[in-house]
Backbone bond lengths (Angstrom), bond angles and torsions (degrees), N, CA, C in turn:
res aa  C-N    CA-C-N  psi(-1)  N-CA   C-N-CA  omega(-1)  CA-C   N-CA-C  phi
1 X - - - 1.442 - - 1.524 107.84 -
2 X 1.327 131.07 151.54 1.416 132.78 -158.85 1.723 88.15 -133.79
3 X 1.212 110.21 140.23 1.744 119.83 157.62 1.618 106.98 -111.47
4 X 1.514 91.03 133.67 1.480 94.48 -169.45 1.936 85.87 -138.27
5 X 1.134 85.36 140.74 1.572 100.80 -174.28 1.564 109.60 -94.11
6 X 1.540 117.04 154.23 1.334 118.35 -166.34 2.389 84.78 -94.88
7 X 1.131 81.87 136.29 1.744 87.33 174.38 1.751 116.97 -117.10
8 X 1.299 133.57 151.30 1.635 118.51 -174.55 1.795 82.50 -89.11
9 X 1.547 125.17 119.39 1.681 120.47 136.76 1.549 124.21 -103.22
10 X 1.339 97.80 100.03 1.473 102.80 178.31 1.477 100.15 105.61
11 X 1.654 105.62 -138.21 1.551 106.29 170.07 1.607 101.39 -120.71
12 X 1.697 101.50 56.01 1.488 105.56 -176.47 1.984 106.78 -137.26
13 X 0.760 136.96 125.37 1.596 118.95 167.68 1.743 98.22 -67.99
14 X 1.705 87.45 155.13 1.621 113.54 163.10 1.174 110.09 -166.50
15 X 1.661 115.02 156.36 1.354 131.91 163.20 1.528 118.69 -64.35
16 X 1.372 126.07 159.34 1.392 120.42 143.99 1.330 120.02 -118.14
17 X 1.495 117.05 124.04 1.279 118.10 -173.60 1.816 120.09 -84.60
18 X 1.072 117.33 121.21 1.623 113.11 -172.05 1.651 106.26 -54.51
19 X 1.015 136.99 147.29 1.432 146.03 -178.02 1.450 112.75 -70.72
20 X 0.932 135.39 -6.34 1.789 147.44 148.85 1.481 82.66 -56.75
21 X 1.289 121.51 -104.45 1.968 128.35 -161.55 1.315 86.46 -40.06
22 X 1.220 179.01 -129.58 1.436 151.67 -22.05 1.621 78.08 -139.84
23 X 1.141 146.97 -27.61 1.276 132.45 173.21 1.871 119.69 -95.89
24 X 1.343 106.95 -3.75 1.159 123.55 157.67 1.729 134.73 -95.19
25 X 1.544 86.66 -9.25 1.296 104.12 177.24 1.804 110.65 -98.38
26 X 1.462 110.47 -21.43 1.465 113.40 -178.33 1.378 101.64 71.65
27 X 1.288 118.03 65.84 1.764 123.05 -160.25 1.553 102.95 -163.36
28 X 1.808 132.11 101.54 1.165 131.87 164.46 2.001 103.20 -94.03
29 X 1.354 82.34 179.27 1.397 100.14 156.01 1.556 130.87 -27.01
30 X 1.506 123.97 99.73 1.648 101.93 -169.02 1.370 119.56 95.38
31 X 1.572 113.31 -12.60 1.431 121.09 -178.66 1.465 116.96 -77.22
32 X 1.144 119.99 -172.57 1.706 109.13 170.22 1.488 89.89 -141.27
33 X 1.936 99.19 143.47 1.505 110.38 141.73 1.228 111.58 -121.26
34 X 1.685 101.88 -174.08 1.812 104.29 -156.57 1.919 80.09 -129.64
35 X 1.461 88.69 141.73 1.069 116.43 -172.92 1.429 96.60 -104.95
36 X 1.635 129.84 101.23 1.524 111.11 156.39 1.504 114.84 -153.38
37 X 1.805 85.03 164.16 1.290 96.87 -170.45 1.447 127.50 -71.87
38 X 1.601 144.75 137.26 0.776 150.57 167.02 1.907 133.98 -74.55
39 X 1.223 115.39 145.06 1.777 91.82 -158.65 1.686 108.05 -90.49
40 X 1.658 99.08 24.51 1.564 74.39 144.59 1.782 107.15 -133.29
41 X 0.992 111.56 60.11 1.403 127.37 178.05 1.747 128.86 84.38
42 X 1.086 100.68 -18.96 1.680 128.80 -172.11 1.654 97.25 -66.64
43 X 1.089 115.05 149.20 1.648 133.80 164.09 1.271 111.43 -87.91
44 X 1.639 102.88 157.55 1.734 106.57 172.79 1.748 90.92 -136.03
45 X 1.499 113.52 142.67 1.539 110.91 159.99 1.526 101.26 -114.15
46 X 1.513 122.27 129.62 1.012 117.33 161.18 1.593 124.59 -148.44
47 X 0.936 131.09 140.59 1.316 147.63 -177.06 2.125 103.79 -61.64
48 X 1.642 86.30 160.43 1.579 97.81 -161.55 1.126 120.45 -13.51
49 X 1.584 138.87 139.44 1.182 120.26 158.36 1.197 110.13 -135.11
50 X 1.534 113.27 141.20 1.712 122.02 -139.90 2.033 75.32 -81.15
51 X 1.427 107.07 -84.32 1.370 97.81 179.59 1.365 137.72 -23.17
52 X 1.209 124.81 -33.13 1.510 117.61 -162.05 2.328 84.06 -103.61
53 X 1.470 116.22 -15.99 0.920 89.60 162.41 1.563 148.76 -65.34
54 X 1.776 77.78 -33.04 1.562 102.43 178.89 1.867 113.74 -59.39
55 X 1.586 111.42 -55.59 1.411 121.78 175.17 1.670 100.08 -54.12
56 X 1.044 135.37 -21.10 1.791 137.04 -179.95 1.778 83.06 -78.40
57 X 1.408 153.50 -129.36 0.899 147.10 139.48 1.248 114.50 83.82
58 X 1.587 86.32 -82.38 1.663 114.60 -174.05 1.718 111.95 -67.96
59 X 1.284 101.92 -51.76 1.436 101.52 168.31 1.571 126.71 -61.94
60 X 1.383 109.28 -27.79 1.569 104.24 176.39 1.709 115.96 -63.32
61 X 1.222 106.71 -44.31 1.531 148.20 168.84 1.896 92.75 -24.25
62 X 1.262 95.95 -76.54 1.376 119.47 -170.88 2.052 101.68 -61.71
63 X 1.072 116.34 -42.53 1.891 125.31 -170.17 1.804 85.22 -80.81
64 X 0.844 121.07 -20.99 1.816 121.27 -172.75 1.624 87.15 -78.67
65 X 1.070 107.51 -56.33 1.722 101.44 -147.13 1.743 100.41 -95.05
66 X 0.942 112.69 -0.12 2.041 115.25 -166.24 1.756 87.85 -131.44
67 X 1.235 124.68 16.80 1.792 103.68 -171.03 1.643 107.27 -78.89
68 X 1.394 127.46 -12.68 1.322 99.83 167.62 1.540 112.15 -97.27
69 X 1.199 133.54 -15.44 1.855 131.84 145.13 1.662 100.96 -35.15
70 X 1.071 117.52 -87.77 1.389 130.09 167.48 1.588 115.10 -8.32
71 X 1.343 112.45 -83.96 1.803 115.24 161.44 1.192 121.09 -44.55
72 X 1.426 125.13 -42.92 1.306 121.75 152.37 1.810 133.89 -43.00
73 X 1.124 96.18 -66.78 1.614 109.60 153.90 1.967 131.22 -26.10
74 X 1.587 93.35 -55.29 1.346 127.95 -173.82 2.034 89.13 -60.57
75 X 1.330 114.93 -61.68 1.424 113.48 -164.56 1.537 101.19 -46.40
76 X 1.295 123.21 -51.47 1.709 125.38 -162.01 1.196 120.84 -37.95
């Protein structure tokens, strides 16, 4: 388990991740991880994921081409 302290950068909080996790994470400079929640309340941090990129993608794909179904939908 790692303790990582909340720090003020800018007029924003952030973590700093030790360079062990950032090389276990498959994550440089500029990279992204995904912050999510788990269903029994717990967090996950993890670095790229080819799948959940693809379903990101796919769903925009789908809100592009259905967005007034969608807005429609949204009112109910």
């Amino acid at each position: 388990m790692l303790e990582l302290k909340v720090r003020k950068i800018g007029n924003s909080l952030g973590l700093v991740l030790p360079k062990e996790s950032l090389a276990r994470l498959k994550v440089k400079e500029g990279g992204v991880l995904y912050f999510t929640e788990a269903q029994d309340g717990s967090y996950r941090l993890t670095g790229y994921n080819e799948n959940f990129s693809r379903q990101v993608s796919e769903a925009e794909k789908i809100m592009r081409q259905d967005k007034d179904l969608l807005r429609e939908l949204s009112k109910r």
